[in-house]
N, C-alpha and C positions, 0 to 999 in steps of 0.2 A: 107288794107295795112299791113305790117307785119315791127312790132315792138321787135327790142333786148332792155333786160335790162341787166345790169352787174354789177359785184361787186368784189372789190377788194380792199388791202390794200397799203399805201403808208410809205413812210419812206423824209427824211430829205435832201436825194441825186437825185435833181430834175432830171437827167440824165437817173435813174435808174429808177422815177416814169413812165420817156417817157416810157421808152420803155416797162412797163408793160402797159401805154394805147394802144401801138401800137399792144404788143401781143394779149390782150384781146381784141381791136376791130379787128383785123384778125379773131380771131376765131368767133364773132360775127358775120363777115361778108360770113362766110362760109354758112349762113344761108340765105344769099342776104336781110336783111332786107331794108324795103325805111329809118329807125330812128332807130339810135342807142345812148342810153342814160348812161353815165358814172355818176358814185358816187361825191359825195362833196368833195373838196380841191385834185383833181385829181393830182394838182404837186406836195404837200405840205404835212403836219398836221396840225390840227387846235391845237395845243401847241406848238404856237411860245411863247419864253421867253421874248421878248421885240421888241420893232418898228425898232430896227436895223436889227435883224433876220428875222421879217416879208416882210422890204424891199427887205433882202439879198433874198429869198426864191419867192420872187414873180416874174412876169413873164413881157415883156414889150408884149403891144399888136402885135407888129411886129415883133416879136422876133421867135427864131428857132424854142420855144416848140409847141406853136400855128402853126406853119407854119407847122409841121409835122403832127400836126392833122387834117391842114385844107388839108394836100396831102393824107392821110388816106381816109377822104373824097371825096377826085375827083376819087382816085383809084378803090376806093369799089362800086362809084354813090350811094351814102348816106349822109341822113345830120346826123347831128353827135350834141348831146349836153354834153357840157363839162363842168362843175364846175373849176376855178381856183381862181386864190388869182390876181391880175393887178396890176402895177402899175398906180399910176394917175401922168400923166403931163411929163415932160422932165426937170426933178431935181437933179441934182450932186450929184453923190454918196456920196461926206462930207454933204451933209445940211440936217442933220438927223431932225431937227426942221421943216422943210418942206417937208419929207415925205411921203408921201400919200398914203397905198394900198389900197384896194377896192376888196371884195369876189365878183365873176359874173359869171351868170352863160354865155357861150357862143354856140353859133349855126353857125354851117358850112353848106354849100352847099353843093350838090349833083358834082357842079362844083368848089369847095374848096373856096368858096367865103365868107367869113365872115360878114353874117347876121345880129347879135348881138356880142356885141356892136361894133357898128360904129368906124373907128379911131377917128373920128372927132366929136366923141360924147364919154365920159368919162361914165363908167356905176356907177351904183348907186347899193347898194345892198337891197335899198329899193324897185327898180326897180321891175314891174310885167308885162311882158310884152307878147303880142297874136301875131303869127304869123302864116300867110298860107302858106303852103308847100303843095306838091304835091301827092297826093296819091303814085304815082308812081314815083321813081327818074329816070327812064329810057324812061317813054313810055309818050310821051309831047303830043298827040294827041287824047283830047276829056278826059286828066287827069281831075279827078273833084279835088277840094282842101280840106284838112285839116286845120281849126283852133286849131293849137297849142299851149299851155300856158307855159310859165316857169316859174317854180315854186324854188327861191333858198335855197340851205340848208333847215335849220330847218324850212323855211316858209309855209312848207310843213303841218305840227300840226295844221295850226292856220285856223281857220273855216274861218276869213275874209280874207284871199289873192287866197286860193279857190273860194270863191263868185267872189271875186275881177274880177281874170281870166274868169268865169263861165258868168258873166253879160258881159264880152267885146268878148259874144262868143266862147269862147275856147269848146272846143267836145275833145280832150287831154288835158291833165296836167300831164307833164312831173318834175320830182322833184329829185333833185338829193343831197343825202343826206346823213349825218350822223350819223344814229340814235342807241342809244342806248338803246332801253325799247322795249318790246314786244306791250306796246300801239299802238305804233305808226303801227307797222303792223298787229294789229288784230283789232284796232277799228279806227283808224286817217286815214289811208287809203282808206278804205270801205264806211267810211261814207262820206268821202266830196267828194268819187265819186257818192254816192248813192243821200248824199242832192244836190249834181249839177249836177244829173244825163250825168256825163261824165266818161271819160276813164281818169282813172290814172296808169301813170308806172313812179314807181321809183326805182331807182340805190343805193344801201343801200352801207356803209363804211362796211367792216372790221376791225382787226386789232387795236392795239392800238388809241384810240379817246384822250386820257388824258397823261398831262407827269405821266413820272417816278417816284417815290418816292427820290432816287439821282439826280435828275433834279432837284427840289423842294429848293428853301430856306427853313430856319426854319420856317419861318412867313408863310409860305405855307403849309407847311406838317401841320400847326394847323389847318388850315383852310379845309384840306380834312381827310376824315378817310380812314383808310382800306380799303373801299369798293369802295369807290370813286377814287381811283388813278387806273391809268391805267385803264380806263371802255375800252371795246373792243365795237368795232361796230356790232351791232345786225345781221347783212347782212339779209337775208331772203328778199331779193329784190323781187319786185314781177309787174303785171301786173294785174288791176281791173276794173273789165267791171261796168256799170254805176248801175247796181244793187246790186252792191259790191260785186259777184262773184270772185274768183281768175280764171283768165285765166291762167297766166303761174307766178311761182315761182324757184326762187335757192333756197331751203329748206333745207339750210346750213349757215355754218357762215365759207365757203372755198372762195375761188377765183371760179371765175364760170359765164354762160352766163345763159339765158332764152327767148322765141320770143314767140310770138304768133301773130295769126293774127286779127285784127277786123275790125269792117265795121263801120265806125264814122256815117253812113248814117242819123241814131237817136239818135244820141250823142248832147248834150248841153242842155239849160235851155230852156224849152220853157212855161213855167208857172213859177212866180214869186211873191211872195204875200209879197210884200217892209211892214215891221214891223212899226205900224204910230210913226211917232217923237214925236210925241206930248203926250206919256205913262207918267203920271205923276207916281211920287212914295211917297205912304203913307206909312209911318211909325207905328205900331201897336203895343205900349210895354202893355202887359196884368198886367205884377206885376213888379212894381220897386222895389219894398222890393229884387228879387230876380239877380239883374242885377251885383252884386260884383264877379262874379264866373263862369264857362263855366261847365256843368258836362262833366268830362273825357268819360264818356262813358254812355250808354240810351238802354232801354231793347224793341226793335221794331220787331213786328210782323206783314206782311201779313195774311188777313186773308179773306179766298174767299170760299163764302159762296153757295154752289149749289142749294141751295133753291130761291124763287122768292116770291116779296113783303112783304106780314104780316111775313111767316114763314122767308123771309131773317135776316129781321131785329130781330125775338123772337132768330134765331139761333146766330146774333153777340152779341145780349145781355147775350146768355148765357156760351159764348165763354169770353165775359167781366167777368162775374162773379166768371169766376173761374181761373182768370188767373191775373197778377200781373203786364204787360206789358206797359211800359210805353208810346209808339204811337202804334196804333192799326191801318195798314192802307189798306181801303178796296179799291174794285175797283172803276171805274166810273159809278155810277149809280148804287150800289151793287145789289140790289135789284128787279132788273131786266136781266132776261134771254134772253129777246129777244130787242135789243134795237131799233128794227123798230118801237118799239112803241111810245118809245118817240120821234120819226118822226114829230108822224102826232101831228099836235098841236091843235088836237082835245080831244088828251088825257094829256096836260098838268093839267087841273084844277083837275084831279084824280094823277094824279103821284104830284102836288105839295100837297092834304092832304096825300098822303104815305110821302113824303119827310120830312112834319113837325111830322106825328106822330113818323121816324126813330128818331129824335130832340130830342122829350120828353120821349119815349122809353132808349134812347142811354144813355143821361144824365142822365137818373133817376135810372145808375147801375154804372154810372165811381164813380171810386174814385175819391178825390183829388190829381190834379198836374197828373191827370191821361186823354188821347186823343186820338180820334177816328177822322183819318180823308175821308172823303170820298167826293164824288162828289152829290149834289140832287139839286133842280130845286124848287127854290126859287123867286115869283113875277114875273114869266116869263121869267127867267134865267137860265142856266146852271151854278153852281157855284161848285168850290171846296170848302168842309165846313172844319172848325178846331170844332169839338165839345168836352167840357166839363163837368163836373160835374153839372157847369152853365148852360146849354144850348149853343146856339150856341154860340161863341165867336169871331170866326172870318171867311172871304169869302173870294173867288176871283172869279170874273166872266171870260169868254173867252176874251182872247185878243184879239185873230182872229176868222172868222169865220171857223165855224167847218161844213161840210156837215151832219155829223151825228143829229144836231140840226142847223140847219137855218134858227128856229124861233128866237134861240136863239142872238141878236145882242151884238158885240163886246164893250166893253167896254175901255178905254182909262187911268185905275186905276191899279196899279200894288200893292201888299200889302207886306211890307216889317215887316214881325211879330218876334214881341222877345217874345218867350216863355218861362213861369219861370218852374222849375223842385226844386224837392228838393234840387240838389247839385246845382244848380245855373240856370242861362239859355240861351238858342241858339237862335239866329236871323235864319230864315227860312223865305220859300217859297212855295205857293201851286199853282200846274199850272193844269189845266184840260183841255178837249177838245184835240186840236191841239198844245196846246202851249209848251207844254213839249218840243215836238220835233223840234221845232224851235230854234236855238243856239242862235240867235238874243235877243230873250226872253228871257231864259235862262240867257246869258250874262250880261244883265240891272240887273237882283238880285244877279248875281255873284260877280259884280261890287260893290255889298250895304254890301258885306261880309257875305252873310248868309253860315252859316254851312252845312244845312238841306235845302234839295229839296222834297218836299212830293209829288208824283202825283199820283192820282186816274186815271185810263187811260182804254183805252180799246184798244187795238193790232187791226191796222189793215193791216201791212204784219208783216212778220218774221224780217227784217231789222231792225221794229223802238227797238225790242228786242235783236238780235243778235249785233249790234253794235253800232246804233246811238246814242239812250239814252245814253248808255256807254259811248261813244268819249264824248257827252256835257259833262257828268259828268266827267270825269276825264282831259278833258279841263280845268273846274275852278275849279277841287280840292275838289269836294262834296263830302258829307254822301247824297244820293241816296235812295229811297223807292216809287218802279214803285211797283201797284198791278194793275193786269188785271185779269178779267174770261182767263182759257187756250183756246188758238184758236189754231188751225193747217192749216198750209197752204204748197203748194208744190211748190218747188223750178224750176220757168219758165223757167230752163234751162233744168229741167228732162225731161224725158221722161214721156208720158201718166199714164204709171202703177208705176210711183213710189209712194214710198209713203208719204202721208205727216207727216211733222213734226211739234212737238208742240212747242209752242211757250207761253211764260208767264211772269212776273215779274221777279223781284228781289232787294236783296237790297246792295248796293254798300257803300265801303268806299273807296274815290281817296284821300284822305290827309291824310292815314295812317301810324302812325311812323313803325319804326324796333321790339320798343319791345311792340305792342299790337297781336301781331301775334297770333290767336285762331285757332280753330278747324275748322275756316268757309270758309278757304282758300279753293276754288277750284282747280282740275286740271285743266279745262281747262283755267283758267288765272293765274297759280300757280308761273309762271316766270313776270310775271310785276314789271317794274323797282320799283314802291313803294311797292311791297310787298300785292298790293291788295287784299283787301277782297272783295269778291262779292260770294253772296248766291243766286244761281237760286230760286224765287219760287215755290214751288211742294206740289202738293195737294191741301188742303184744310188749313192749317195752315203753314208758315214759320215765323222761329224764328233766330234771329240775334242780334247781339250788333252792334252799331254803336259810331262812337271816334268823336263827335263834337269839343274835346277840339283841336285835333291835327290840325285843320283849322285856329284857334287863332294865 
């Protein structure tokens, strides 16, 4: 089927908004797509000043504006999804106390027939709702069907209304939206097509998102600064195949269309590994003496080691020794180059005495207040370790099973650790195996406020590096520290002879203020709405600060 995305800006004169939908779906239509998907608040802004403007500005569902979009759509034979602002009910224009609008998104037929929502049915803008359409809006004979999801506004960010659509089936997730941050189209996008292995296209706003600064009471203008008024809408709308490929992009912040075609044939969830309810969560404070204070900022290094077993562990010991680093964090399993071995579980009982001598080794060169975390295989476990000057101090075993260890059995203990530091200490997380990459997981110690997310991990596509880890973390606002050995993989859309690209850690800050702004800025995330820091891995040693206090 061949899908339009669009994007465009609105203003306050719902007349004027028509007929910029009517011009930009004409010009979409020149392209015969079967779905065409318009931006968030398609009549409207979202800076309505109060409930009387938002009335005045909203639309009645039987009303002219809709009725010209749903003639757009019989004319073109397309369905059409539209973002607008509704009224709810049949309420006199004086009973302002009674009120009601409601953001929704809407779908028209190919024969202008209003799919979503019903007259007779008031929509909600909690609403997530799946619908089949037909590959083809023309050709009704032997057409196979599309599961379509919609997805409104900003619910587009959120890992669960993706799932939500993804589990009732949907193979599209359509999202129509107003986004202002570069996240949302380099990592939000990508990823909850890639974790829901389905197709996303979304219709991105231009244009002013925010009032004016002369719009503003005083009480208001304190409440936003400079940088916050008037935010313009990102546009850069785009279309993402289920492995988070960009198909088609307006790689602009203009007015402008985009189509591409795809085949939903393998679109949807068809493996689901439901996270058990039943994760209890322990609490792990190491030093209370240290719990008055947050430190502003922590001196964290990757460090990946190319050597294997005795010489891995003599090389991080002497990488400890001469360095001052305050978390030290290795891969998964550091110690090993080839990790087929810890397959077979006939070489557990040798990899668990490497793993206790890496213990007494590691500890026996930290300083105080000083941590190495990494991943080793403990009593027949696969665990993330916290090691200290002490010895071990604290674990986490898998929470799910992991293919690459399937001796290893899942655990139902989540470890919620306050770590003391000289200037004070941070609540964190260690996740190993699989679990990283699970948002679900993720989300339960997001939830408990930890600062710090530590993973020892091993890469196994380019994905869990290129944007997943990313979107989780900057979903709930982490300090981030992925270390993997480098892997290279080639991108299943190349060609034979391309080449492959490498792929590795890094260490992220998503709750960074304006003024820790360092050296560590990349270009390629240098426009992210919070100013992020994110330091690829590279080499053999990567160094970085990370702000646990700005999570506080």
């Amino acid at each position: 089927m061949r899908l339009a995305i669009t994007q465009f800006a609105t203003t306050l004169n719902t007349q004027q908004n028509l007929a910029t939908c009517i011009r930009v779906i004409n010009k979409a239509a020149q392209h015969q797509p079967t779905l065409i998907v318009l931006p968030e608040f398609a009549n409207t802004v979202s800076w309505l000043k109060d409930q009387r403007q938002a009335w005045q500005q909203a639309l009645e569902i039987d009303g002219y504006f809709l009725q010209a979009i749903a003639e757009q759509a019989q004319q073109h034979s397309c369905y059409i999804v539209i973002h607008v602002t509704l009224r709810a009910g049949n309420i006199a224009q004086a009973d302002l106390q009674n009120q009601s609008v409601c953001a929704s998104v809407c779908l028209f037929s190919p024969q202008g027939e209003l799919i979503y929502p019903t007259n007779n049915a008031q929509p909600s803008a909690h609403d997530l709702a799946v619908f089949a359409i037909n590959q083809s809006a023309t050709n009704r004979a032997g057409n196979t069907q599309v599961k379509l999801g919609l997805m409104p506004g900003g619910r587009g960010l959120a890992f669960n209304a993706a799932q939500v659509l993804s589990l009732q089936g949907a193979q599209l997730l359509c999202c129509s939206s107003s986004a202002n941050s570069r996240e949302q189209i380099a990592l939000f996008e990508p990823a909850r097509a890639w974790q829901n292995q389905v197709f996303v296209a979304t219709s991105n706003k231009i244009g002013c998102l925010a009032a004016q600064k002369s719009q503003l009471t005083d009480t208001e203008q304190v409440l936003y600064n400079n940088d916050e008024i008037a935010v313009q809408g990102y546009g850069y709308s785009q279309i993402i195949a289920p492995n988070g490929q960009v198909l088609a992009q307006i790689a602009h912040r203009e007015e402008g269309i985009a189509f591409a075609d795809i085949d939903v044939s393998r679109a949807g969830l068809t493996q689901y590994r439901q996270v058990s309810e039943n994760i209890a969560l322990q609490y792990v404070i190491l030093d209370a003496a240290h719990l008055s204070a947050v430190p502003e900022t922590l001196n964290v290094a990757i460090f990946a080691t190319y050597k294997s077993m005795q010489q891995a562990i003599e090389d991080v010991c002497h990488y400890i020794e001469n360095n001052l680093t305050d978390i030290i964090q290795l891969p998964e399993l550091f110690f090993l180059t080839d990790k087929n071995i810890a397959a077979d579980k006939n070489n557990l009982a040798s990899l668990a005495d490497i793993s206790h001598s890496a213990i007494s080794r590691i500890s026996a060169v930290l300083r105080p207040l000083q941590y190495v975390c990494t991943s080793l295989i403990i009593e027949g476990y696969h665990q993330a370790v916290l090691i200290s000057a002490d010895g071990l101090i604290a674990s986490q075993s898998q929470l799910q099973y992991c293919q690459r260890y399937p001796w290893s059995e899942p655990i139902n203990s989540l470890n919620i650790i306050t770590l003391p530091f000289e200037q004070g200490s941070i609540k964190l997380a260690m996740l190993t195996g699989d679990d990283a990459i699970n948002p679900e997981i993720v989300a339960m110690a997001a939830k408990r406020d930890i600062a710090l997310l530590l993973v020892p991990f091993d890469l196994q596509t380019a994905q869990e590096s290129d944007f997943n880890l990313l979107a989780i973390g900057a979903e709930h606002k982490l300090c981030l520290i992925v270390a993997s050995r480098e892997k290279s993989f080639i991108n299943a859309a190349d060609n034979a002879s391309a080449k492959a690209n490498k792929s590795t850690g890094f260490i992220a800050n998503f709750a960074i203020n304006k003024t820790s702004l360092t050296q560590l800025t990349s270009a390629r995330f240098a426009n992210f709405n919070r100013k992020t820091l994110i330091k690829q891995q590279h080499g053999k040693i990567t160094k970085a600060l990370v702000f646990p206090a700005t999570k506080q």
